[in-house]
PyMOL CGO cylinders between C-alpha atoms (Angstrom):
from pymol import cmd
from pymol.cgo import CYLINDER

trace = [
    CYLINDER, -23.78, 6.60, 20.37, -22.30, 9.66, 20.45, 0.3, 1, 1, 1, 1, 1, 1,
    CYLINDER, -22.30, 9.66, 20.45, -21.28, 10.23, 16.88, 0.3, 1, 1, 1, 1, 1, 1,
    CYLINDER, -21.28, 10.23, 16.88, -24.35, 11.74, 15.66, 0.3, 1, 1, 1, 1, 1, 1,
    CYLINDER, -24.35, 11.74, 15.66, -23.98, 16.19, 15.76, 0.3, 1, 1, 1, 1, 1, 1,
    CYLINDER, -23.98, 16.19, 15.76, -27.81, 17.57, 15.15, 0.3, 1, 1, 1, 1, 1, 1,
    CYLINDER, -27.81, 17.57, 15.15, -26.74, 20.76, 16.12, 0.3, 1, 1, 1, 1, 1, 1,
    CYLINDER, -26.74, 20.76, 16.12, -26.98, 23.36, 13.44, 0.3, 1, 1, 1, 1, 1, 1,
    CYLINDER, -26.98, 23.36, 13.44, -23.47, 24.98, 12.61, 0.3, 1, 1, 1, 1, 1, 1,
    CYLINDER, -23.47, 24.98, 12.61, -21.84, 27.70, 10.69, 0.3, 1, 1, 1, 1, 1, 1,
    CYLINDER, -21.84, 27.70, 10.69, -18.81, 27.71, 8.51, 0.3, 1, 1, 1, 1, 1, 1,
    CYLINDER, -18.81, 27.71, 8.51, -17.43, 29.43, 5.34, 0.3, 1, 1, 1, 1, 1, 1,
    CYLINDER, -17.43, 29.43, 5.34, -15.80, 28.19, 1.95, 0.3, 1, 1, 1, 1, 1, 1,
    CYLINDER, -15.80, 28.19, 1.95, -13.30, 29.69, 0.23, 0.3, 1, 1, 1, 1, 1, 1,
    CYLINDER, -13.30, 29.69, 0.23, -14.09, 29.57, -3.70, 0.3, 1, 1, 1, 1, 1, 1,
    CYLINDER, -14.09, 29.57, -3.70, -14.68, 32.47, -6.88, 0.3, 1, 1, 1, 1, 1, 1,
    CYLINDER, -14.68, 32.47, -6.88, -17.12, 35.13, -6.40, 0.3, 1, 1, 1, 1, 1, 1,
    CYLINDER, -17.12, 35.13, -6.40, -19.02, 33.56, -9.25, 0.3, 1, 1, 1, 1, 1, 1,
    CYLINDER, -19.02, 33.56, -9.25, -18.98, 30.16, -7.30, 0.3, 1, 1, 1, 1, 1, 1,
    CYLINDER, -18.98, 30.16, -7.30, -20.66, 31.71, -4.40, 0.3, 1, 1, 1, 1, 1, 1,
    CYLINDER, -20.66, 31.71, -4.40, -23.40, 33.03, -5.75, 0.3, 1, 1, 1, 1, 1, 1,
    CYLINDER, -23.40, 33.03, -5.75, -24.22, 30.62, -8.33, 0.3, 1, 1, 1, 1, 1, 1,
    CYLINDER, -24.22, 30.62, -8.33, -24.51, 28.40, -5.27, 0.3, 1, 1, 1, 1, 1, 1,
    CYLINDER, -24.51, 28.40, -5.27, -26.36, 31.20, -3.20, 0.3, 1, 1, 1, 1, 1, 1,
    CYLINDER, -26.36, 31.20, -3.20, -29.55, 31.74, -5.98, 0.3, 1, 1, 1, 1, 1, 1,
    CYLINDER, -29.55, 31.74, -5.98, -28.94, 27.51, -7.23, 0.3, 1, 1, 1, 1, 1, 1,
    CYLINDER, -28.94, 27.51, -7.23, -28.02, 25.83, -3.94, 0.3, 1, 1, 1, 1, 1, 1,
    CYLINDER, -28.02, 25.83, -3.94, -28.72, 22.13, -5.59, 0.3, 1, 1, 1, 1, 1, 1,
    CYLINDER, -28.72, 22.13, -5.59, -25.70, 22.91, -7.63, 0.3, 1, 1, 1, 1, 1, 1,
    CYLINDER, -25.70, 22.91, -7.63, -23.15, 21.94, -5.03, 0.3, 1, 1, 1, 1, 1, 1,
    CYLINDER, -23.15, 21.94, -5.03, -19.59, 19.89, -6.36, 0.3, 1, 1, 1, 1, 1, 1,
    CYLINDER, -19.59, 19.89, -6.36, -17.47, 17.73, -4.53, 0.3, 1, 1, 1, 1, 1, 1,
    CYLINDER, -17.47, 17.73, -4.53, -13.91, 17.87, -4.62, 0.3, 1, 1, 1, 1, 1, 1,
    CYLINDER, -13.91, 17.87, -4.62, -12.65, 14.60, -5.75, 0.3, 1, 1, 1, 1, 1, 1,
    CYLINDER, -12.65, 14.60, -5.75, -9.24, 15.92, -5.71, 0.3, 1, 1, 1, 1, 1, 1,
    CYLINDER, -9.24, 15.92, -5.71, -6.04, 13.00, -5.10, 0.3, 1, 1, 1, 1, 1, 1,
    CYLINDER, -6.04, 13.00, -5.10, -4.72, 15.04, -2.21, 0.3, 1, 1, 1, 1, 1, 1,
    CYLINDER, -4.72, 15.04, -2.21, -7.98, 15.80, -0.61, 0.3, 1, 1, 1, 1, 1, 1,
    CYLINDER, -7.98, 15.80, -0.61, -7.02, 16.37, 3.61, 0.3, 1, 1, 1, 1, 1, 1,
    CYLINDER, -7.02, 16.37, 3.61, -10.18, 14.73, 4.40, 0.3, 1, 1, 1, 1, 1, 1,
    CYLINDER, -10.18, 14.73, 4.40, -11.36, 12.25, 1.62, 0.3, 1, 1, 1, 1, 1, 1,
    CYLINDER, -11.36, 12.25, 1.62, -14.00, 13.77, -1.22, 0.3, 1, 1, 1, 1, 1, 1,
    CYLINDER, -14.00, 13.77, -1.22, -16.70, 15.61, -0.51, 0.3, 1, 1, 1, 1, 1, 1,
    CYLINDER, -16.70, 15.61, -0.51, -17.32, 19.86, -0.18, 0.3, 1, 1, 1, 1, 1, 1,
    CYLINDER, -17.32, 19.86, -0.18, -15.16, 21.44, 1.92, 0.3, 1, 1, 1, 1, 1, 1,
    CYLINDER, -15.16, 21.44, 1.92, -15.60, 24.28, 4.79, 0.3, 1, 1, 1, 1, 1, 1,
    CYLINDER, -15.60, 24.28, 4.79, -14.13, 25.99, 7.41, 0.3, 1, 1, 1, 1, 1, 1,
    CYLINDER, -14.13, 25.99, 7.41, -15.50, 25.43, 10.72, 0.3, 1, 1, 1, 1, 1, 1,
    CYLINDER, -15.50, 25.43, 10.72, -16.25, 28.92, 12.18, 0.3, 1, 1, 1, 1, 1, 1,
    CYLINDER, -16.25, 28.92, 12.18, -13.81, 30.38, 10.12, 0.3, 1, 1, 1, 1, 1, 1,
    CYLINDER, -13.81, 30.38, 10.12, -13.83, 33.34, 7.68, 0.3, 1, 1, 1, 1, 1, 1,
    CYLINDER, -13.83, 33.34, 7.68, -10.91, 34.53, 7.42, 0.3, 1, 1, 1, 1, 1, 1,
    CYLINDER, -10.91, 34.53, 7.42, -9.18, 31.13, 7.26, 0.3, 1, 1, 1, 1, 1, 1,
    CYLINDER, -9.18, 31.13, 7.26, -11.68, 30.55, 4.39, 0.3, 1, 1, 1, 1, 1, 1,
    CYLINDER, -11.68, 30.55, 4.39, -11.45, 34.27, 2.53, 0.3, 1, 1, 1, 1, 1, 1,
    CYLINDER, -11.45, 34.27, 2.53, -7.48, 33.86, 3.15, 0.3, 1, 1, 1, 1, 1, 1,
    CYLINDER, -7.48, 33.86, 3.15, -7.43, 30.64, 1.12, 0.3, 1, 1, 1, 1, 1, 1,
    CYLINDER, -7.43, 30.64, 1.12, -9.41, 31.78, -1.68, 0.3, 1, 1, 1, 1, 1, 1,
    CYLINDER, -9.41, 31.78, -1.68, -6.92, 34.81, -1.89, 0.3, 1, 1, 1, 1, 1, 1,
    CYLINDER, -6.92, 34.81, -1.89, -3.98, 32.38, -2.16, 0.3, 1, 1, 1, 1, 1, 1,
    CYLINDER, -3.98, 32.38, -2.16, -5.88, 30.65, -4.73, 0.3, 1, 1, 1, 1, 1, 1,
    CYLINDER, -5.88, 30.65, -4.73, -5.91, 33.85, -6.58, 0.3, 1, 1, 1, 1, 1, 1,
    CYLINDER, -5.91, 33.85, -6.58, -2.42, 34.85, -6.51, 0.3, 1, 1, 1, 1, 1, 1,
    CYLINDER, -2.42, 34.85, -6.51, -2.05, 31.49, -8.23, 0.3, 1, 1, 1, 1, 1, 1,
    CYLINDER, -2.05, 31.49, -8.23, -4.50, 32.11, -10.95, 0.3, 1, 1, 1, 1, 1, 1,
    CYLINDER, -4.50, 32.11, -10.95, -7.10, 29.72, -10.17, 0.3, 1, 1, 1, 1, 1, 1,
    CYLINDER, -7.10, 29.72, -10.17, -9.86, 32.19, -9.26, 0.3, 1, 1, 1, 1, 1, 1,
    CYLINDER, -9.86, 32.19, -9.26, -10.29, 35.27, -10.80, 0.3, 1, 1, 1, 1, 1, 1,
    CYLINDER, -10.29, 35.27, -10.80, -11.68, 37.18, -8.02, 0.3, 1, 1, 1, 1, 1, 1,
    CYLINDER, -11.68, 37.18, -8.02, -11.76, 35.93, -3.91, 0.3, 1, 1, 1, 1, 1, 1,
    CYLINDER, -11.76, 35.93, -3.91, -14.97, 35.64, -2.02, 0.3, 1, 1, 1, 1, 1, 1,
    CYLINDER, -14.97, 35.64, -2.02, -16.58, 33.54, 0.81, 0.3, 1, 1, 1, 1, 1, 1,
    CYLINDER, -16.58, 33.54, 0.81, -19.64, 31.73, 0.86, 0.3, 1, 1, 1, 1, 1, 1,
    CYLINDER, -19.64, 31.73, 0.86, -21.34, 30.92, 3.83, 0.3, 1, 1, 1, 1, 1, 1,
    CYLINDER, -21.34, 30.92, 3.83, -22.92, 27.98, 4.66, 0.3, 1, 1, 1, 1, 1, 1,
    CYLINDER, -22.92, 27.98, 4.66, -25.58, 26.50, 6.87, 0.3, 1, 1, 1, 1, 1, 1,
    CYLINDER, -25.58, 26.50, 6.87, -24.96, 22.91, 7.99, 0.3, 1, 1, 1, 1, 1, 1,
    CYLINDER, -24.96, 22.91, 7.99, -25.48, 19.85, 10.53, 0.3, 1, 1, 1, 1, 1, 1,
    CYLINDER, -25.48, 19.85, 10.53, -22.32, 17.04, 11.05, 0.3, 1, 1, 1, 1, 1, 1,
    CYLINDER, -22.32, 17.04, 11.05, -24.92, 14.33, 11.60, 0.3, 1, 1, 1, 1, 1, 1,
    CYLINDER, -24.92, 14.33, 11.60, -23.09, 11.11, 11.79, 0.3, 1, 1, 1, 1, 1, 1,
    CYLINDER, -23.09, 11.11, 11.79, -19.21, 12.44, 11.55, 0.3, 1, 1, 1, 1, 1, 1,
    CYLINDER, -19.21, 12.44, 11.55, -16.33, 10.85, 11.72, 0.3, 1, 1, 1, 1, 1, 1,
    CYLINDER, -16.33, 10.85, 11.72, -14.11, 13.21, 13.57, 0.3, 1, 1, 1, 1, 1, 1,
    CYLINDER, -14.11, 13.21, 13.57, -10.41, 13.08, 14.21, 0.3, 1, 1, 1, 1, 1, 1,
    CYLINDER, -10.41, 13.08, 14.21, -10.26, 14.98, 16.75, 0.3, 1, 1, 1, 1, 1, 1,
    CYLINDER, -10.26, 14.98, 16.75, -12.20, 11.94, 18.57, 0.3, 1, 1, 1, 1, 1, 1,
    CYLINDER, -12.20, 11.94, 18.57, -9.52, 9.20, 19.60, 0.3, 1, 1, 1, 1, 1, 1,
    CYLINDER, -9.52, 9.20, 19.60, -11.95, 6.39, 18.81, 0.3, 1, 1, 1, 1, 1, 1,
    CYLINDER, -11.95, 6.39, 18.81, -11.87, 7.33, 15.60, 0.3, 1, 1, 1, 1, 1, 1,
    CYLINDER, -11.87, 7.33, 15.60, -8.26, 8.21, 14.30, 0.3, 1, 1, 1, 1, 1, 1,
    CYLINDER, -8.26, 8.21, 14.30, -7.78, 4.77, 15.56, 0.3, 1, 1, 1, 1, 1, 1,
    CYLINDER, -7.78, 4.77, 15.56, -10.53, 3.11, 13.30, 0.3, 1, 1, 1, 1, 1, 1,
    CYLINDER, -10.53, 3.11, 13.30, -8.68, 4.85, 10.58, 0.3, 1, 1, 1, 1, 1, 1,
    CYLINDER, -8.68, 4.85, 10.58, -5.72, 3.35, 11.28, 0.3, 1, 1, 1, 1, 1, 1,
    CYLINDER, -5.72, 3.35, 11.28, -7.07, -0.28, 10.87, 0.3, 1, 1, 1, 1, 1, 1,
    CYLINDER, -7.07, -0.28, 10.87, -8.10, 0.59, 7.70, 0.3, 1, 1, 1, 1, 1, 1,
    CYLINDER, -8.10, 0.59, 7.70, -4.47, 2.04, 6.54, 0.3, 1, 1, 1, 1, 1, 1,
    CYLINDER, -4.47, 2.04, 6.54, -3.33, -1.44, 7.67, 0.3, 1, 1, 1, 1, 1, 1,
    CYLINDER, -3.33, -1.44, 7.67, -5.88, -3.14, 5.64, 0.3, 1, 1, 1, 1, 1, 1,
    CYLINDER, -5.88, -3.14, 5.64, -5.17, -1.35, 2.41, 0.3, 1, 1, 1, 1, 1, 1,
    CYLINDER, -5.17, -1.35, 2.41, -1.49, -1.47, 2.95, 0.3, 1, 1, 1, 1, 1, 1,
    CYLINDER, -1.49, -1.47, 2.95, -1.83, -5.48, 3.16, 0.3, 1, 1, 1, 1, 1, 1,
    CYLINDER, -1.83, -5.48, 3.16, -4.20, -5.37, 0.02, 0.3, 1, 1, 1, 1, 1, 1,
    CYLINDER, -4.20, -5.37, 0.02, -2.15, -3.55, -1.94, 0.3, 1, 1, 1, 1, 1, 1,
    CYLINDER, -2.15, -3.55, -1.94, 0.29, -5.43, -1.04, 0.3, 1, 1, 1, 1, 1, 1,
    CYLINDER, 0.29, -5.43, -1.04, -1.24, -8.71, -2.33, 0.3, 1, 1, 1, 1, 1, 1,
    CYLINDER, -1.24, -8.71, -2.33, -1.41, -6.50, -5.66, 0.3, 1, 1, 1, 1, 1, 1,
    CYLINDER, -1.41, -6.50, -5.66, 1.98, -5.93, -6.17, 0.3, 1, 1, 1, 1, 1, 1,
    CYLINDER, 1.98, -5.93, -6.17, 1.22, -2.02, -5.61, 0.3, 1, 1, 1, 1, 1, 1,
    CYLINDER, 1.22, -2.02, -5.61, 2.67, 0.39, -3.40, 0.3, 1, 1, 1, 1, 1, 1,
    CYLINDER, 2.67, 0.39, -3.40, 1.25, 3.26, -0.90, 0.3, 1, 1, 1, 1, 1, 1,
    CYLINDER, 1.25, 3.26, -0.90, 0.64, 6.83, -1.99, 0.3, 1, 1, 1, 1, 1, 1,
    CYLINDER, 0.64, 6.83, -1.99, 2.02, 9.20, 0.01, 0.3, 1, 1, 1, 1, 1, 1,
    CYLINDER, 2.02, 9.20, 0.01, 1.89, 12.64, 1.52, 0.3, 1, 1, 1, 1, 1, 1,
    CYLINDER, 1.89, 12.64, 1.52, 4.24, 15.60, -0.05, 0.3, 1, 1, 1, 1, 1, 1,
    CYLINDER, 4.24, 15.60, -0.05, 5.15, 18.54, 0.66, 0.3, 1, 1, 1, 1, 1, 1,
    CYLINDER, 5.15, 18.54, 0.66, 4.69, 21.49, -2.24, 0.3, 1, 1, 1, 1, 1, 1,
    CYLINDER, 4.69, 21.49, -2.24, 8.48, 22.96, -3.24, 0.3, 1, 1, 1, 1, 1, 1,
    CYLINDER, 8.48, 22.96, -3.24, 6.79, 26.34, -2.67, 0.3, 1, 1, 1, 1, 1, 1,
    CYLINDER, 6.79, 26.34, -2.67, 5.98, 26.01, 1.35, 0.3, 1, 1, 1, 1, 1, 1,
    CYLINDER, 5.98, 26.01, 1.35, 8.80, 26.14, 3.17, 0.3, 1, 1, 1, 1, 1, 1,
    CYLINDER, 8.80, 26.14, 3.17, 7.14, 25.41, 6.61, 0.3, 1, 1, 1, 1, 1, 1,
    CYLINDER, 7.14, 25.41, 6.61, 6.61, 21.46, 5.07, 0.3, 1, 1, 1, 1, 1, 1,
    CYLINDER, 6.61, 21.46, 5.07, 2.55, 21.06, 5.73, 0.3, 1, 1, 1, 1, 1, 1,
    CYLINDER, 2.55, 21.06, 5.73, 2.36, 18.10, 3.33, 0.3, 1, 1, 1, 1, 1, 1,
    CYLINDER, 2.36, 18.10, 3.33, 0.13, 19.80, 1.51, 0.3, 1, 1, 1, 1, 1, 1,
    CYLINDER, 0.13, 19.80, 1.51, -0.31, 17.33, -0.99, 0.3, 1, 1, 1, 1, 1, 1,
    CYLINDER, -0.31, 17.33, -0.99, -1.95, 14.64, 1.32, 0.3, 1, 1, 1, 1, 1, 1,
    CYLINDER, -1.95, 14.64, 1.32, -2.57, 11.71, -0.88, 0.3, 1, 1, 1, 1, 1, 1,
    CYLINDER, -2.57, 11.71, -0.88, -1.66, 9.04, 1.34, 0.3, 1, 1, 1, 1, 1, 1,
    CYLINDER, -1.66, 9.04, 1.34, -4.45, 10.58, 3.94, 0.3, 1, 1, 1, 1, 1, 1,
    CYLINDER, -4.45, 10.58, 3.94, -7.01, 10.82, 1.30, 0.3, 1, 1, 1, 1, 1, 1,
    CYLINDER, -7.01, 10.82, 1.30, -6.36, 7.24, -0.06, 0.3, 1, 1, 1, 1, 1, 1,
    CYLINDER, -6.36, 7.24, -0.06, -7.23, 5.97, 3.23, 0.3, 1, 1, 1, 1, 1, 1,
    CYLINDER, -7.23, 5.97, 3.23, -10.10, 7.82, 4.38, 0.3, 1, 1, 1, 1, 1, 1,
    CYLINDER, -10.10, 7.82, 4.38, -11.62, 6.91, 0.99, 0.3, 1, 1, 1, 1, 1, 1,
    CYLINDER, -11.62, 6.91, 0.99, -10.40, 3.54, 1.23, 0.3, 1, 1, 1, 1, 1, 1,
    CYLINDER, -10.40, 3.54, 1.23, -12.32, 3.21, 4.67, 0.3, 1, 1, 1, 1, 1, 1,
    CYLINDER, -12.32, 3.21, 4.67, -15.31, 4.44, 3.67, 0.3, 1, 1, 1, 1, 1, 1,
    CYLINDER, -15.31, 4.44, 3.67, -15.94, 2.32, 0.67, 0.3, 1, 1, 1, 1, 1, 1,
    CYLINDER, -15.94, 2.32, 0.67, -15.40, -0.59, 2.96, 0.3, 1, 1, 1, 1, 1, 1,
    CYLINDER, -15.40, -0.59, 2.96, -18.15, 0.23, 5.07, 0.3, 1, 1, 1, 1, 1, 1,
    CYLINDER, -18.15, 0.23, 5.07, -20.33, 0.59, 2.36, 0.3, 1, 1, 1, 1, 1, 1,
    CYLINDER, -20.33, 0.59, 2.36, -18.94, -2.60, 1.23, 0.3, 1, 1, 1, 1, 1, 1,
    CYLINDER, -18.94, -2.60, 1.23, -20.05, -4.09, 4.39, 0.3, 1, 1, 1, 1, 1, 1,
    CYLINDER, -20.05, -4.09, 4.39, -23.36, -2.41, 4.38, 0.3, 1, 1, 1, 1, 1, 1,
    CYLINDER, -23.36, -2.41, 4.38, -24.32, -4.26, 1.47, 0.3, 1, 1, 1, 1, 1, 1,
    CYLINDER, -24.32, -4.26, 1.47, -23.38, -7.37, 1.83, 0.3, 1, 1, 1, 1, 1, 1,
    CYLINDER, -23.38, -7.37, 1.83, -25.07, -7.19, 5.61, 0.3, 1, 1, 1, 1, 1, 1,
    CYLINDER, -25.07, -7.19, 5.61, -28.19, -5.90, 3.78, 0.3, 1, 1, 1, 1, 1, 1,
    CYLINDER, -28.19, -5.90, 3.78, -27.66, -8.88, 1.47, 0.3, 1, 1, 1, 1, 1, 1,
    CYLINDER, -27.66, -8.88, 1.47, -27.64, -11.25, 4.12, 0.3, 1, 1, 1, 1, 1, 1,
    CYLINDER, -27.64, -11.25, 4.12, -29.64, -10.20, 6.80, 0.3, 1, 1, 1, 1, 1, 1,
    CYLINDER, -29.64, -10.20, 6.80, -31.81, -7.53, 4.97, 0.3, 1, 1, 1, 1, 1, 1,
    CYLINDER, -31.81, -7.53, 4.97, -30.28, -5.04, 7.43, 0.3, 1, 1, 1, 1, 1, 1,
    CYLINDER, -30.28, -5.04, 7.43, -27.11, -3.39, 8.62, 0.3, 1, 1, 1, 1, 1, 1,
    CYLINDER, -27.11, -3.39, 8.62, -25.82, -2.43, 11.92, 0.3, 1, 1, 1, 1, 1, 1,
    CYLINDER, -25.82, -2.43, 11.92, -23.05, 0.05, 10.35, 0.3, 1, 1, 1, 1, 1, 1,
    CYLINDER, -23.05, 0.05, 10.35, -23.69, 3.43, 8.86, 0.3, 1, 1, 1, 1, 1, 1,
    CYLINDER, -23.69, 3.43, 8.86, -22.00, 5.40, 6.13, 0.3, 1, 1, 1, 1, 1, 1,
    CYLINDER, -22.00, 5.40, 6.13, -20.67, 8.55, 7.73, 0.3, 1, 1, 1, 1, 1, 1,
    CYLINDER, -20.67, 8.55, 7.73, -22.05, 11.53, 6.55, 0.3, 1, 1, 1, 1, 1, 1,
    CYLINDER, -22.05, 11.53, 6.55, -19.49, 13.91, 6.92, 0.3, 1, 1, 1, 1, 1, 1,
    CYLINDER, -19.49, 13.91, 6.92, -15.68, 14.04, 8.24, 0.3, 1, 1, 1, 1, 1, 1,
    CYLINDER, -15.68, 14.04, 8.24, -13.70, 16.45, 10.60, 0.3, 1, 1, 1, 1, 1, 1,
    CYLINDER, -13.70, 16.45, 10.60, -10.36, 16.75, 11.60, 0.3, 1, 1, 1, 1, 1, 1,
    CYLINDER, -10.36, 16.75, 11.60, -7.97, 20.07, 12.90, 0.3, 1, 1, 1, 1, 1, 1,
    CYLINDER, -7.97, 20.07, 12.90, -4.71, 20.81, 11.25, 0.3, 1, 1, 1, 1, 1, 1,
    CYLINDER, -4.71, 20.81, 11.25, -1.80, 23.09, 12.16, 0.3, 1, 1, 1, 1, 1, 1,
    CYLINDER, -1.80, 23.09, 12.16, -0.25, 24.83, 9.80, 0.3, 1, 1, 1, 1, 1, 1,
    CYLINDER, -0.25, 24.83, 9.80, 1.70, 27.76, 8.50, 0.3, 1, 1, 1, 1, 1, 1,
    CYLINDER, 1.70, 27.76, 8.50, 4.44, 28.35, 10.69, 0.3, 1, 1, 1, 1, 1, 1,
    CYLINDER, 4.44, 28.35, 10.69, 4.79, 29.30, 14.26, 0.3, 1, 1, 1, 1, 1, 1,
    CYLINDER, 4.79, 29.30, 14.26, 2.86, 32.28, 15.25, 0.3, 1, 1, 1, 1, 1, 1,
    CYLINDER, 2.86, 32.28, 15.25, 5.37, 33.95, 17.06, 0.3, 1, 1, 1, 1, 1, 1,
    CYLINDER, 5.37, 33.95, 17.06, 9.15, 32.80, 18.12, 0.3, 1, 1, 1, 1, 1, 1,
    CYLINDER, 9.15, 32.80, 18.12, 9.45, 29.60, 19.75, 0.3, 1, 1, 1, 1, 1, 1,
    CYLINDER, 9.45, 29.60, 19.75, 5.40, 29.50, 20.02, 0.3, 1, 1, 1, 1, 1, 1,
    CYLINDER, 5.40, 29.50, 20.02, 3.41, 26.30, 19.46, 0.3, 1, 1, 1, 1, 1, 1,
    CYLINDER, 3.41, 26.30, 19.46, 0.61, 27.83, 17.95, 0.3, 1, 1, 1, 1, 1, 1,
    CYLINDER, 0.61, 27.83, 17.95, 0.32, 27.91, 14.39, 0.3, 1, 1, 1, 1, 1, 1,
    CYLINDER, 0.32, 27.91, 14.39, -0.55, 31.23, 11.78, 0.3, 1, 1, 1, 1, 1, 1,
    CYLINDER, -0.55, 31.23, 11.78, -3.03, 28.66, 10.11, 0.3, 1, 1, 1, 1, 1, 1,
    CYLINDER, -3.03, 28.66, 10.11, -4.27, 26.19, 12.56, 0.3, 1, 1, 1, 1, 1, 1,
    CYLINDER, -4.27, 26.19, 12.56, -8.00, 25.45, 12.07, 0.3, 1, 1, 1, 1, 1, 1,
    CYLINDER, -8.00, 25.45, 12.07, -10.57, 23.04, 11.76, 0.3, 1, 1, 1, 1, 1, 1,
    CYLINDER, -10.57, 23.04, 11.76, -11.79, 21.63, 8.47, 0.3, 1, 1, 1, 1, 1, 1,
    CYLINDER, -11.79, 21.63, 8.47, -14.84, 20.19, 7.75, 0.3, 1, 1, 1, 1, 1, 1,
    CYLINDER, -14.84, 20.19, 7.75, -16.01, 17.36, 4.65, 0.3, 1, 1, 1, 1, 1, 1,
    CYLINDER, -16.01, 17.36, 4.65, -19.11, 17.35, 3.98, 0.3, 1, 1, 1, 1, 1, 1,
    CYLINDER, -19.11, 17.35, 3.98, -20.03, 13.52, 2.20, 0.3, 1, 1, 1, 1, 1, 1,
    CYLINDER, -20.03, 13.52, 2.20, -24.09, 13.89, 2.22, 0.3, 1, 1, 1, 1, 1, 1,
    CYLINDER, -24.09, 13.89, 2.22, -24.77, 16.90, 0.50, 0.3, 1, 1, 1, 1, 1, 1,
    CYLINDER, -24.77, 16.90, 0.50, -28.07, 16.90, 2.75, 0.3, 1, 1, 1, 1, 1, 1,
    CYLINDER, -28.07, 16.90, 2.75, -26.09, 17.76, 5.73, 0.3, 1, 1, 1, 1, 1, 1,
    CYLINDER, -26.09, 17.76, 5.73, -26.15, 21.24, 3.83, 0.3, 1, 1, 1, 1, 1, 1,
    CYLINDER, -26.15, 21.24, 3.83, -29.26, 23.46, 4.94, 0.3, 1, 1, 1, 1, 1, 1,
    CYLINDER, -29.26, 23.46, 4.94, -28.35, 26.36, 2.86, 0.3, 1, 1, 1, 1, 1, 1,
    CYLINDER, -28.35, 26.36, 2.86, -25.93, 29.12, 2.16, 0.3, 1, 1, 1, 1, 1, 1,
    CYLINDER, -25.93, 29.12, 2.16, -25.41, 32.93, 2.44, 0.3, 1, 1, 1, 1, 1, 1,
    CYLINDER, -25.41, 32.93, 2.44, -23.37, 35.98, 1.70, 0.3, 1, 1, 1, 1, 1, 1,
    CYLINDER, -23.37, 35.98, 1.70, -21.79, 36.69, 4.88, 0.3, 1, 1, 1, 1, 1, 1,
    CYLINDER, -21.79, 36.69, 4.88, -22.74, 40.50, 5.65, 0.3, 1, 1, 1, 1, 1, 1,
    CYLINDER, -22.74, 40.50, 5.65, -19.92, 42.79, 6.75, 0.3, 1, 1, 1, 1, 1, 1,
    CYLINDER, -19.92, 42.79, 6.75, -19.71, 43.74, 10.31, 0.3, 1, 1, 1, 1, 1, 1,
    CYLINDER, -19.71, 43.74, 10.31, -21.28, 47.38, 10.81, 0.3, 1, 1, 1, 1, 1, 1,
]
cmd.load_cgo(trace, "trace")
């Protein structure tokens, strides 16, 4: 009931200039990332509220010759039906599901992926989340596993596909000595339904 977000939000991706405004003048063009180690399953990624998080990423990305030159893209968007991990209800759903495909690959003879950690960060993030990833993906086939074969059945389904996914991570290191707050806490956003996208935008620079 309380899953759906209308509300019309803000956030910012991190990505090459040229990726910005290819996707500012052709805003159909949008890619997912269908990356193993994706925090929040597949889908395009943003920064909730969040531009320097964002414009600090794509700088990193840089330094490691990836991009050729930083920029920010902002972008226009509704949550719709999210599954969010901030929401209790939902990190435990997930959970379900990790036991599910633990017992399935089980049956298969085949073992978990798991998180890592990079050899480069030295504050241990697990950057490389593939164990997350593998589960959030493996949840949301099985809905739309279930889906179908409900439709099949009954013509109908009582479930729903979520449309995108949310969660907030701390990272980066405390940001002062002894604190609990982290230099790179901050909420991410997956965006599944590329429809949930309304548009996008060079952010202007405060005058």
């Amino acid at each position: 009931m309380y899953n759906s977000r209308p509300n019309i939000t803000i956030g910012f991706h991190g990505c090459d200039e040229s990726v910005r405004d290819k996707l500012v003048h052709l805003p159909d063009s949008v890619e997912k990332s269908r990356e193993l180690f994706d925090w929040l399953g597949h889908g395009f990624y943003i920064w909730e509220n969040n531009y320097e998080r964002a414009l600090q990423w794509a700088r990193d990305k840089r330094k490691r010759g990836k991009i050729e030159k930083a920029a920010v893209l902002g972008v226009v968007y509704q949550l719709n039906y999210c599954l969010d991990f901030t929401d209790s209800a939902h990190t435990s759903i997930l959970a379900k599901y990790y036991a599910s495909m633990k017992d399935d690959l089980g049956q298969l003879g085949q073992t978990l992926p798991v998180n890592r950690d990079l050899a480069t960060d030295k504050h241990k993030d697990l950057i490389l989340r593939e164990l997350d990833c593998a589960v959030i993906e493996y949840m949301h086939n099985e809905i739309e596993v279930q889906i179908q074969d409900d439709i099949d059945a009954s013509g109908f389904s009582n479930l729903k596909s979520f449309d995108t996914v949310r969660g907030v991570f701390t990272e980066g290191g405390p940001a002062f000595e002894g604190a609990g707050i982290q230099l790179k806490t901050h909420i991410q956003i997956c965006i599944r339904n590329l429809n949930c996208i309304k548009g996008f935008f060079v952010p202007r620079k405060k005058l």
